[in-house]
C-alpha positions in Angstrom: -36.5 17.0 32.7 -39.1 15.5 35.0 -42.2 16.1 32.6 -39.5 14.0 30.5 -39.7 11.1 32.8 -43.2 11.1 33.2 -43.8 10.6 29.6 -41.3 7.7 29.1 -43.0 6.6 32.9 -46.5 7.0 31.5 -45.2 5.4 28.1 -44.3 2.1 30.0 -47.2 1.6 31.8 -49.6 1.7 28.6 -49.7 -1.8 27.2 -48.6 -2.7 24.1 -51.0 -3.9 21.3 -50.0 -6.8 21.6 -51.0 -7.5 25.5 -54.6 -6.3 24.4 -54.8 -8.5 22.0 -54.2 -11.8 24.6 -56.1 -10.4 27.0 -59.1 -9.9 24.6 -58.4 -13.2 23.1 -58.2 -14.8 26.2 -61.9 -13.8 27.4 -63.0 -15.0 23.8 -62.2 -18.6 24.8 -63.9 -18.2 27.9 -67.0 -16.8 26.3 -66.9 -19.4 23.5 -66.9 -22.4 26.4 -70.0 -20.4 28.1 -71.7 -20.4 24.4 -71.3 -23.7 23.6 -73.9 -24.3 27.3 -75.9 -21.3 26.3 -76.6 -21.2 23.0 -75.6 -24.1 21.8 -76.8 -23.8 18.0 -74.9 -20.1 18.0 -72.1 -20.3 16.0 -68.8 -20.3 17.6 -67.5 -17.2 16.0 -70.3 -15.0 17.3 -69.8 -11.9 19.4 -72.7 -10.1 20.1 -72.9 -12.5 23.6 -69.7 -11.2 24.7 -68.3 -7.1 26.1 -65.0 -6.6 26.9 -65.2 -4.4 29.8 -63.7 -2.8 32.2 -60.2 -1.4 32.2 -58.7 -3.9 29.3 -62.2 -2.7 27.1 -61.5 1.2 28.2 -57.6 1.0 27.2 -57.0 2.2 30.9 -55.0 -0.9 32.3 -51.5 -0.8 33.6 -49.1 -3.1 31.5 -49.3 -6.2 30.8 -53.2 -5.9 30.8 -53.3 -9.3 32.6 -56.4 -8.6 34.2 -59.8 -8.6 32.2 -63.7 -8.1 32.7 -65.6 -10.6 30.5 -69.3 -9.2 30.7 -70.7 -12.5 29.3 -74.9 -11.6 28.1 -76.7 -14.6 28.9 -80.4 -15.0 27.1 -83.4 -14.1 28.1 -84.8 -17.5 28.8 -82.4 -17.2 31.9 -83.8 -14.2 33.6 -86.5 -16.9 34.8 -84.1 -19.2 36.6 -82.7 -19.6 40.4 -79.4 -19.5 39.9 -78.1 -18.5 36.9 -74.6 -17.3 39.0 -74.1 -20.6 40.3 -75.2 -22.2 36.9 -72.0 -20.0 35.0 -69.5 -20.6 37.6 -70.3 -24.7 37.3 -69.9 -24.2 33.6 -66.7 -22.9 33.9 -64.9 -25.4 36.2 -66.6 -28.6 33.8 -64.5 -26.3 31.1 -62.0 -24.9 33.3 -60.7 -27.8 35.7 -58.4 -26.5 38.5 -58.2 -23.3 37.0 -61.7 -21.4 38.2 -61.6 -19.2 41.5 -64.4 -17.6 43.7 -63.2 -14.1 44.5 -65.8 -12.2 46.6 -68.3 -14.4 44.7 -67.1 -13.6 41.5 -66.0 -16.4 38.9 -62.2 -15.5 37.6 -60.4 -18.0 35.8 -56.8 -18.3 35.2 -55.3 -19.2 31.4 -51.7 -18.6 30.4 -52.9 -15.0 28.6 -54.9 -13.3 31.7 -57.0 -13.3 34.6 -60.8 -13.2 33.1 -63.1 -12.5 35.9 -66.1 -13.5 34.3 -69.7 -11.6 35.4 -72.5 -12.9 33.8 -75.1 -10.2 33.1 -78.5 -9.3 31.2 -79.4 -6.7 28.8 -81.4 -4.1 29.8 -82.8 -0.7 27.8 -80.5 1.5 29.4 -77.4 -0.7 30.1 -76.9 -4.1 31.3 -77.8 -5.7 34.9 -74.9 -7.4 35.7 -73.8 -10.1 38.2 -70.9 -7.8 40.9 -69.7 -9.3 43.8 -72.7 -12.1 44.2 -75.5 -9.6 43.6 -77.4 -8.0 40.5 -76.5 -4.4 39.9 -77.4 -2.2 36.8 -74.3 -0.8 34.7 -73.5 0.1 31.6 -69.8 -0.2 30.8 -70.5 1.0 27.1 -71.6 4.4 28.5 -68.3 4.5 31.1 -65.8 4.1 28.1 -67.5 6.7 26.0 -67.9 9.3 29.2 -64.1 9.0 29.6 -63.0 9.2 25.8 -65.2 12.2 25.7 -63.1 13.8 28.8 -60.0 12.7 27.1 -60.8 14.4 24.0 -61.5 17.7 25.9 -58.3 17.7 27.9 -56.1 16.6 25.5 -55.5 12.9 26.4 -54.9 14.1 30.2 -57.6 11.9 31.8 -56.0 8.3 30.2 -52.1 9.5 31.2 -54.1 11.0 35.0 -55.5 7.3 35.7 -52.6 5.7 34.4 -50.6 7.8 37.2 -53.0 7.4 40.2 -53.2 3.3 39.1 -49.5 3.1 39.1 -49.7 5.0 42.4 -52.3 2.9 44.1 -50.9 -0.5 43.2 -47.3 0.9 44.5 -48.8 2.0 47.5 -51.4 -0.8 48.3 -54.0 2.3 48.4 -57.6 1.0 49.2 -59.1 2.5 46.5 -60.4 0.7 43.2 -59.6 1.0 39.8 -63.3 2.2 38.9 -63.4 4.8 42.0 -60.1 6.2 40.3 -61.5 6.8 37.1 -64.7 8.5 38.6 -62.6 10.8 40.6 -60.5 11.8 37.7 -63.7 11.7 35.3 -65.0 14.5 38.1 -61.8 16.4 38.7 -60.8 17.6 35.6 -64.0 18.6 34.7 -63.9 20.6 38.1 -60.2 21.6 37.1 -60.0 21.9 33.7 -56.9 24.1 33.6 -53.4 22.4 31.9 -51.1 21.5 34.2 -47.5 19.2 33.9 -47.9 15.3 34.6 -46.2 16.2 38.5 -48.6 19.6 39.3 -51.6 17.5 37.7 -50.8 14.3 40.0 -50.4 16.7 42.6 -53.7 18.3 42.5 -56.0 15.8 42.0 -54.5 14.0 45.2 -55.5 17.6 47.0 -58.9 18.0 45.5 -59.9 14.0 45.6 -59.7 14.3 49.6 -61.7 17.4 49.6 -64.1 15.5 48.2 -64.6 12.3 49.6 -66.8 10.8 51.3 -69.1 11.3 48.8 -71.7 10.0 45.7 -70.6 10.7 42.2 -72.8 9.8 39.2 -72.0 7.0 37.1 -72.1 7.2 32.9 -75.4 5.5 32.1 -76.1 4.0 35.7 -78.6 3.9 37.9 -76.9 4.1 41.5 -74.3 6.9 42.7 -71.1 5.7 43.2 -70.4 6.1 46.9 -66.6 6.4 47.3 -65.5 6.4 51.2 -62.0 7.7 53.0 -60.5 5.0 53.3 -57.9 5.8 50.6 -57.2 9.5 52.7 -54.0 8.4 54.7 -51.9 7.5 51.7 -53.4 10.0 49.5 -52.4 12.9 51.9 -49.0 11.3 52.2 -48.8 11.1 48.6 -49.8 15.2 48.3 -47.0 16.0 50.7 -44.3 14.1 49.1 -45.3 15.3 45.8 -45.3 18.7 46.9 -41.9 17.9 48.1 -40.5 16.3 45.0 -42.1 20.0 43.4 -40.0 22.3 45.7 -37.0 19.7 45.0 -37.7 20.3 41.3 -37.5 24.0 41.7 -34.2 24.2 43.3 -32.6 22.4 41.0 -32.2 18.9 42.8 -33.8 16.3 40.3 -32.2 13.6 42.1 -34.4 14.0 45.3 -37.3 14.7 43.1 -36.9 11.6 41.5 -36.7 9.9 44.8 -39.5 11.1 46.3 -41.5 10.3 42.7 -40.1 6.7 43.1 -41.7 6.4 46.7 -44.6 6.9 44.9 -44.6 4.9 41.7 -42.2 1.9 42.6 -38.4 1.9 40.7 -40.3 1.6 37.1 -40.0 5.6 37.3 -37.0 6.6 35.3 -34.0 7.0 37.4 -31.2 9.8 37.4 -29.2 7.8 34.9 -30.4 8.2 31.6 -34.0 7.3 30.7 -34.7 3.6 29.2 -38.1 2.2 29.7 -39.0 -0.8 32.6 -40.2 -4.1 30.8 -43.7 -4.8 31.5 -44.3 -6.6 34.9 -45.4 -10.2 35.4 -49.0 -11.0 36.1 -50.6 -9.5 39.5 -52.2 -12.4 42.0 -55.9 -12.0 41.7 -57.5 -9.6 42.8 -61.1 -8.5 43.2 -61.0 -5.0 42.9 -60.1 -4.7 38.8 -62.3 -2.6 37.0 
């Protein structure tokens, strides 16, 4: 019964199509205003300027995907100049009036689809250098995606529906942990842990062996810099393991109410209920934030 209400749970956090499809669409316009600066004679329609990154480009956001990474590639002629950050982020308010916001020096701007955080960035032979938090930093989003399909594919889709649980979790809890440092630890855990578990025993688990862990500096797909992830996120995660363990012993004596409860503490009232399962709509827009990934 509770495996149950973790798939209809997990089902209603996955966005639908269509919420992919505005938030894509919405960093197209943002990318077409920054072409028409940059490459002016480019036509319109052209998309080899533009990635879709982050957790909207890896089909990892929480519904309604009203957050996206616009990785905009500016040319090579720019490498050259001063300022090229300051030189986007005046492009976008002349095209964006009222509407642009500096967020820990990053450029997000609000339309009626999504919040685009915008980050210009180069192409390099291994990746991209790209423009995070007001400083230059090599990447390569391309190579994150495929590193995570590929761990999907070996544990049977458990690495998506894993993140999408330890999101859910985070953004219920206000755990200081990002998006990006979630997917790295579950990237590192299952390939640590690799045997099946259900949706509660898995949650469970990686909870236990992500503070074991941490502090420490996990290789990123294609990058050039470890990925130092801190404690910080330690307090709620080890009251998170005990009240999971807890909703587990409530499980096995037969008192799904309480485990419910205690899985509600956890993920918010969008967890399916005692009463019988019918799935939450999808929640408004978050506030901006800087810590999407």
């Amino acid at each position: 019964m509770i495996d149950a209400r973790f798939d209809a749970f997990l089902t209603s956090l996955r966005p639908s199509p269509e919420d992919h499809a505005r938030a894509r669409a919405a960093a197209i316009v943002i990318a077409e205003s920054l072409r028409r600066h940059f490459r002016p004679d480019a036509p319109l329609d052209l998309r080899d300027d533009l990635l879709v990154a982050g957790s909207v480009g890896k089909l990892t956001a929480l519904a309604p995907a009203a957050q996206v990474d616009l990785l905009y590639l500016l040319p090579d002629a720019e490498r050259g100049q001063s300022h090229p950050i300051e030189t986007v982020e005046a492009v976008l308010r002349a095209a964006f009036p009222r509407r642009v916001a500096l967020v820990a020096g990053e450029s997000w701007v609000n339309t009626p689809a999504a919040q685009v955080r915008v980050l210009p960035a180069f192409i390099e032979e291994e990746g991209f250098l790209v423009a995070l938090a007001g400083r230059w930093r090599h990447s390569n989003p391309v190579a994150e995606a495929a590193a995570l399909r590929l761990t999907d594919r070996l544990h049977d889709g458990r690495a998506t529906g894993l993140l999408l649980l330890a999101k859910a979790w985070a953004r219920q809890c206000a755990v200081p942990v990002s998006s990006f440092e979630l997917e790295i630890l579950v990237r590192e855990y299952l390939g640590a842990d690799p045997a099946p578990k259900s949706w509660p025993d898995l949650f469970t688990a990686f909870l236990a062996w992500g503070r074991a862990h941490t502090p420490g500096g996990f290789d990123m797909p294609g990058g050039w810099e470890k990925l130092e992830i801190g404690n910080a996120w330690h307090g709620p995660a080890e009251s998170a393991y005990w009240r999971a363990v807890l909703a587990g012993r409530h499980q096995a004596s037969g008192d799904i109410s309480e485990a419910i409860g205690e899985w509600r503490h956890l993920f918010g009232e969008d967890f399916p209920d005692a009463a019988p399962i019918t799935l939450s709509p999808h929640r408004p827009p978050p506030p901006i934030r800087d810590s999407v990934s």
